[in-house]
C-alpha positions in Angstrom: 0.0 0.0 0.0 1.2 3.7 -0.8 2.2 6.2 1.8 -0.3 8.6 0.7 -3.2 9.4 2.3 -6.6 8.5 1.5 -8.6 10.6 -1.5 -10.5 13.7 0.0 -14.2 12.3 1.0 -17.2 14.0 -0.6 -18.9 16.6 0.9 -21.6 16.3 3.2 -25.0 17.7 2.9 -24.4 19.9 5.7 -21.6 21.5 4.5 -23.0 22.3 1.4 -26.3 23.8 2.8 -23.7 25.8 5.1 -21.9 26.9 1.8 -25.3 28.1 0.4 -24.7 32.2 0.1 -27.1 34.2 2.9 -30.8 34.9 0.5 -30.2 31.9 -2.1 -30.8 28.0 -2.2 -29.4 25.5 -3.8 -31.0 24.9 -7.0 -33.2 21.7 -8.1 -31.6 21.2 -11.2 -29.4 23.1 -13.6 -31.8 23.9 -15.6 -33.6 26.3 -13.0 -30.3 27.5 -12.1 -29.5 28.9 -16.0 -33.3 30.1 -16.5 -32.8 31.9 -13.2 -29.4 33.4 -14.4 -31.2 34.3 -17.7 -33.7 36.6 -16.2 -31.9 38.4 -13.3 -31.6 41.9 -13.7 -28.3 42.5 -12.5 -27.0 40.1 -15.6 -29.7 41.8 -18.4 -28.2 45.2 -17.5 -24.7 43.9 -19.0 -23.6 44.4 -22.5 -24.0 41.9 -24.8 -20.2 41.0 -25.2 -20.2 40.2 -21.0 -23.7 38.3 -21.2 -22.4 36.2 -23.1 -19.1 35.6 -21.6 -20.9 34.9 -18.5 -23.8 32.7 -19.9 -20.8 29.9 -21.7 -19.4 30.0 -18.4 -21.9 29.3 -16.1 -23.6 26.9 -18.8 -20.1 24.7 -18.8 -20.2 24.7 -14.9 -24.1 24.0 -14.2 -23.2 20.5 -17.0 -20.1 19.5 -14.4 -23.1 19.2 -11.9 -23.5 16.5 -10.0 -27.4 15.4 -10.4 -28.0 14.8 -6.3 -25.9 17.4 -4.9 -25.5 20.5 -7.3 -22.1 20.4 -6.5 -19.9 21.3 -9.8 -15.7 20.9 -9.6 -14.4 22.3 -13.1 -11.1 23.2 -13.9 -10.4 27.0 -15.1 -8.3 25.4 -17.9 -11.0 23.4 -19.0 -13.3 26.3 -19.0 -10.8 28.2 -20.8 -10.4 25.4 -23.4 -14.1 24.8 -24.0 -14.9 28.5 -24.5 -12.1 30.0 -26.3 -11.6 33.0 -23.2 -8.5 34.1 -21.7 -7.9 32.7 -18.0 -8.4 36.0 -16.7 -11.9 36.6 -18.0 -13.0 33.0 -16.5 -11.8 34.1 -13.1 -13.3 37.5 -13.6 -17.1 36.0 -14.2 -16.3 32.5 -11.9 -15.8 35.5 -9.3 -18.6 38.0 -10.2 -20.8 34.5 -9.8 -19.4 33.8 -5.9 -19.8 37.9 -5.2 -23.5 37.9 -6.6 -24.5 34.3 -4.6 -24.9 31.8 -7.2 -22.1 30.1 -6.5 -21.5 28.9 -3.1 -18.1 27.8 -2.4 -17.7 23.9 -0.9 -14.4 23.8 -1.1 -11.3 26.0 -1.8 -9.4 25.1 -4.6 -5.7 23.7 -3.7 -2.4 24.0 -5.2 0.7 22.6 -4.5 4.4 24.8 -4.0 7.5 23.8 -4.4 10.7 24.9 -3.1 13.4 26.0 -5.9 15.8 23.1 -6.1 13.6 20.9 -4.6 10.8 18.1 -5.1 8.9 18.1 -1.8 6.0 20.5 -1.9 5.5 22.9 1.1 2.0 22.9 1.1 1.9 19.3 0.2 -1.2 17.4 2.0 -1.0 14.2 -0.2 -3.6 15.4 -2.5 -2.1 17.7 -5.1 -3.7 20.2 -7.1 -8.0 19.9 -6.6 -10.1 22.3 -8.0 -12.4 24.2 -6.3 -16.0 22.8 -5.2 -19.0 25.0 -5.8 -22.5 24.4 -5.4 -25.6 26.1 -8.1 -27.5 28.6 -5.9 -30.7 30.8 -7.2 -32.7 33.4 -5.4 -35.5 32.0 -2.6 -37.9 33.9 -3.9 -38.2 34.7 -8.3 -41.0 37.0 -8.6 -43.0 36.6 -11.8 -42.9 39.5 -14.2 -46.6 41.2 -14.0 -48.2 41.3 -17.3 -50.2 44.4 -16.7 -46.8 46.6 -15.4 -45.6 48.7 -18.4 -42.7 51.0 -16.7 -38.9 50.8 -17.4 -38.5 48.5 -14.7 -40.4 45.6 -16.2 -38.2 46.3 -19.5 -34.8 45.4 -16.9 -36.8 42.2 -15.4 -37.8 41.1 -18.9 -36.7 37.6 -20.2 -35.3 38.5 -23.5 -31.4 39.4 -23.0 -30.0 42.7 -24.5 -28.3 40.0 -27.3 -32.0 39.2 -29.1 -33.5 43.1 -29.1 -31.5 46.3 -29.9 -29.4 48.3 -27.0 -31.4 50.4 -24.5 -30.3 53.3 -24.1 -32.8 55.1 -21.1 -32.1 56.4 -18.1 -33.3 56.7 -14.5 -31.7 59.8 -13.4 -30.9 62.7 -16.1 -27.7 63.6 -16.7 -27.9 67.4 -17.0 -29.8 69.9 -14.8 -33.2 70.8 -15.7 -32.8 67.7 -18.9 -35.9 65.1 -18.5 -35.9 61.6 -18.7 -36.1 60.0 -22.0 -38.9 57.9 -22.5 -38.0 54.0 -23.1 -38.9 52.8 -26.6 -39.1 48.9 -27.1 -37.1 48.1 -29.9 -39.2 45.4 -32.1 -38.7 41.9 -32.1 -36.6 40.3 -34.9 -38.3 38.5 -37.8 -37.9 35.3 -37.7 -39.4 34.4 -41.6 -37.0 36.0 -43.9 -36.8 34.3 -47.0 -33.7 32.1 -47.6 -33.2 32.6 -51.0 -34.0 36.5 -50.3 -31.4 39.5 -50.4 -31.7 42.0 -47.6 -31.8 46.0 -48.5 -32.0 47.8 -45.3 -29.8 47.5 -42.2 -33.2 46.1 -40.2 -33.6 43.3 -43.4 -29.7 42.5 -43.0 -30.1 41.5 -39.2 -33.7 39.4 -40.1 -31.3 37.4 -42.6 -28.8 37.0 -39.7 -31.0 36.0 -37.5 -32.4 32.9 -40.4 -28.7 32.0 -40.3 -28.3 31.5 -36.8 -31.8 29.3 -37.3 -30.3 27.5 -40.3 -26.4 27.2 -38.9 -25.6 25.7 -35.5 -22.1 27.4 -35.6 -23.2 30.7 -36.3 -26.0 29.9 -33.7 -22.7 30.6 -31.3 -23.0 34.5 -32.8 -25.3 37.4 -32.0 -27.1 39.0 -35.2 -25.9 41.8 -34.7 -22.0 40.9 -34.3 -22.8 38.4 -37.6 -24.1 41.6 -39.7 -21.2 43.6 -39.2 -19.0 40.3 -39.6 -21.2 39.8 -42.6 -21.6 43.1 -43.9 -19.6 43.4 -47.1 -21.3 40.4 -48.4 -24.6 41.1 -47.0 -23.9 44.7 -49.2 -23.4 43.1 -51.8 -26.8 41.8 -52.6 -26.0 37.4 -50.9 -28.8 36.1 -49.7 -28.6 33.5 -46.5 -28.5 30.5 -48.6 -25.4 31.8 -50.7 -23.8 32.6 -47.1 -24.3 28.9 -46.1 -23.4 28.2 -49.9 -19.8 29.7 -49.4 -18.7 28.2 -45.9 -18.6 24.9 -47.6 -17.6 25.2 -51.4 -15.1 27.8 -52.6 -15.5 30.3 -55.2 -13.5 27.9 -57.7 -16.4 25.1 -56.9 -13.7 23.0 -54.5 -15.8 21.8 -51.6 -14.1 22.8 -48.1 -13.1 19.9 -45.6 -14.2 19.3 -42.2 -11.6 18.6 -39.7 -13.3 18.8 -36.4 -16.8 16.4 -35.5 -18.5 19.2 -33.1 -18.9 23.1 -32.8 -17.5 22.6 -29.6 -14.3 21.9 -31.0 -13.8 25.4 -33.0 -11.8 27.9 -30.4 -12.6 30.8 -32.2 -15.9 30.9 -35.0 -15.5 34.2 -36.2 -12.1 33.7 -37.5 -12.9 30.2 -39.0 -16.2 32.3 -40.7 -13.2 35.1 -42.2 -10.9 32.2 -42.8 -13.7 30.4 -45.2 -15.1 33.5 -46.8 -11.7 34.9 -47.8 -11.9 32.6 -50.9 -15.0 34.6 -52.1 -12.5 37.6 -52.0 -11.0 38.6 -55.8 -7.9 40.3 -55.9 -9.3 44.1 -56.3 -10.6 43.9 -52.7 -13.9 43.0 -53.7 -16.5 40.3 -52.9 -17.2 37.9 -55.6 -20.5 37.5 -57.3 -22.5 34.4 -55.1 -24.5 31.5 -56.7 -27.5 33.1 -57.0 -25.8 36.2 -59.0 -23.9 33.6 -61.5 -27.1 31.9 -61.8 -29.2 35.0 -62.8 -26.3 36.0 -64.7 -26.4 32.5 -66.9 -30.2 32.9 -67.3 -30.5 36.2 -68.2 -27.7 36.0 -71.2 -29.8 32.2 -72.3 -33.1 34.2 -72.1 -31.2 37.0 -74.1 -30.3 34.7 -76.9 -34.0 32.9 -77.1 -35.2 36.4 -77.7 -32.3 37.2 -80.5 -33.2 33.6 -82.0 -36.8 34.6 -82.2 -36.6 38.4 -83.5 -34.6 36.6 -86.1 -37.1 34.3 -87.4 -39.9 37.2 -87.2 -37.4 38.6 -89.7 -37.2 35.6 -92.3 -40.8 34.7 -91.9 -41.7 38.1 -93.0 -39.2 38.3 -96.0 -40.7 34.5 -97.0 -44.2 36.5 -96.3 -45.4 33.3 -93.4 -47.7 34.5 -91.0 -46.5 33.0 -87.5 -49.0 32.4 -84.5 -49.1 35.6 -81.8 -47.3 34.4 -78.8 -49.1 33.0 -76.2 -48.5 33.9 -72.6 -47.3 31.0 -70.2 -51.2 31.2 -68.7 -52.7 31.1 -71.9 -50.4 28.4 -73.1 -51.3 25.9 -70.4 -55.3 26.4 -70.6 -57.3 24.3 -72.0 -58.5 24.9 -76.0 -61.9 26.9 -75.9 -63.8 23.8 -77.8 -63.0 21.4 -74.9 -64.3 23.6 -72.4 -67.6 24.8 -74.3 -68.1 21.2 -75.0 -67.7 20.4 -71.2 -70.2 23.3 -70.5 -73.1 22.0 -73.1 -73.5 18.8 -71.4 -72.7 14.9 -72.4 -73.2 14.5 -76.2 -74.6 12.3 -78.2 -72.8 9.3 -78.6 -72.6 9.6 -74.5 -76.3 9.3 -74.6 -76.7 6.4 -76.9 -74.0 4.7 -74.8 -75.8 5.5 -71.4 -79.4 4.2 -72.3 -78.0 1.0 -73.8 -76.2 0.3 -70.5 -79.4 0.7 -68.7 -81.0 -1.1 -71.1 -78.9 -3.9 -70.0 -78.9 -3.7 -66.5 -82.8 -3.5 -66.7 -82.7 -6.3 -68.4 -80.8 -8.5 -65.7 -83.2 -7.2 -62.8 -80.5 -4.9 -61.6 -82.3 -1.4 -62.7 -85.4 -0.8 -61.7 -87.4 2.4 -61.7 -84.6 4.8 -60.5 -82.6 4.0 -63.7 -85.9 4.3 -65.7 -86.1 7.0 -64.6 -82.2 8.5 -65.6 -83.0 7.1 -68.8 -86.1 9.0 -69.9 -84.3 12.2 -68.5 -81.3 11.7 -70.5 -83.3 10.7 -73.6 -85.3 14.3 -73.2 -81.9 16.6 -72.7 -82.0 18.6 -75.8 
């Protein structure tokens, strides 16, 4: 048997109810703990750079959970590896969490020091380095948001975060003397239905085809609309629609199809420069973006529909110096309706021969004992039609 000592033991229950922070409780699961997160004022009144930051981070520690205790133990290096962020931004957030309660801490994080010159640890216990032990906290009480409130304040205890409506810029207090308080105006919602195959116009159409790219991408889901307009913009300018975006982060301008070197999204350390590294081949070498698919396909139908016309002008010409009369051209409508003897025939009723044939079928079934006076009946009334 080793000299060491024994693994730390888990944590009891009541020391992790003593680590809950003073006005919070541990949370049932993790979902409660992010929906809780999502709505708290405090963390809607951050920009949307921060709120995100702090959303991937408290996201990767409420999935280290354990299921029975809410007790998480992540590493800041894993952290830091999942989510692309400097070390120092993790510990910023990890702490803004233990300041604002939702983290409670279990146990302190430990790590061992070593003398220069030497192997023997001086605050060596047997253990090594252990992460810290934290436990998910929420609030006691979540007051619901009152439907019939329409101040400021239920705009900050709103649901939606800053990143899904456009930057408030109100104030409680006014600035200036004698200056009154601007008057909060909701920004609208997003549309979600912009056409896929549509090119946006206005700045408000560029951030609705964002936003059907974010539905239609799962790794520029990872993106807000707005940061994926201006990352977009040029092309977006430039009159692509959403399906030629998705169109050129998997082939290149030359046709060659891009290769995939990684199996999840999770994998990418930094989208945004794997989005500029794939549509730099969509770049030509005046500085300016390349025509999409959609532009090379209008461009190849509009010169074939230019040389139908040229073909036809042309015969117009012979036929009139051979003096032949051609046909008027027929609209695409006209062309597929029916010809005008069909459907007056269809409105004048059966005709003959349909009549001769219909009685003598009668006649037959009558004769079999399968008729009887109902089909007498259609008989004489088809016989009298005019």
């Amino acid at each position: 048997m080793p000299d060491t000592p024994t693994l730390a033991a888990a944590a009891s229950k009541a020391l992790i109810l003593a680590s809950v922070p003073r006005g919070m409780r541990r949370t049932p699961d993790q979902q409660a703990f992010l929906r809780a997160l999502r709505e708290d004022p405090q963390v809607l009144g951050l920009r949307y750079d921060g709120y995100g930051n702090l959303l991937r981070i408290a996201q990767l520690i409420a999935w280290a959970a354990d299921w029975k205790t809410m007790c998480s133990r992540p590493t800041i290096a894993g952290i830091c590896e999942r989510t692309g962020l400097s070390k120092a931004t993790v510990k910023r957030w990890v702490r803004w969490l233990r300041d604002h309660g939702w983290l409670g801490v279990v146990e302190q994080g430990t790590t061992v020091r070593f003398r220069k010159g030497t192997s023997a640890g001086l605050d060596d216990d047997g253990l090594g380095n252990r992460a810290a032990l934290w436990v998910l906290c929420i609030p006691r009480d979540i007051t619901p948001v009152p439907t019939e409130d329409t101040s400021s304040e239920q705009a900050k205890r709103a649901s939606e975060p800053p990143s899904l409506s456009l930057p408030r810029r109100d104030k409680e207090d006014p600035t200036r003397t004698r200056e009154a308080p601007r008057r909060s105006h909701r920004s609208p919602r997003i549309s979600p239905t912009w056409g896929l195959h549509q090119s946006p116009r206005t700045k408000r159409d560029r951030l609705a085809a964002c936003e059907r790219l974010r539905q239609e991408s799962n790794v520029l889901r990872r993106m807000t609309p707005w940061y994926l307009r201006w990352l977009l913009q040029p092309f977006l300018v430039a009159g692509w629609t959403p399906a030629d975006v998705l169109h050129a982060l998997d082939v290149r301008a030359d046709g060659s199809v891009w290769t995939y070197t990684w199996k999840s999204v999770d994998e990418l350390r930094y989208i945004p420069g794997w989005v500029r590294h794939r549509l730099k081949a969509w770049w030509g070498e005046d500085g300016q973006v390349l025509p999409s698919r959609s532009q090379r396909v209008a461009v190849v139908v509009a010169r074939q529909r230019a040389e139908q016309e040229a073909r036809r002008r042309e015969w117009e010409v012979r036929a009139a110096v051979a003096g032949i009369e051609l046909a008027p051209r027929m609209s695409r409508v006209e062309a597929l309706a029916p010809p005008p003897a069909l459907v007056a025939d269809a409105r004048s009723g059966p005709n003959e021969a349909f009549r001769r044939a219909r009685v003598e079928l009668d006649r037959r079934r009558q004769k079999r004992g399968l008729g009887g006076g109902y089909r007498v009946a259609i008989t004489s009334s088809i016989t009298s039609m005019p």
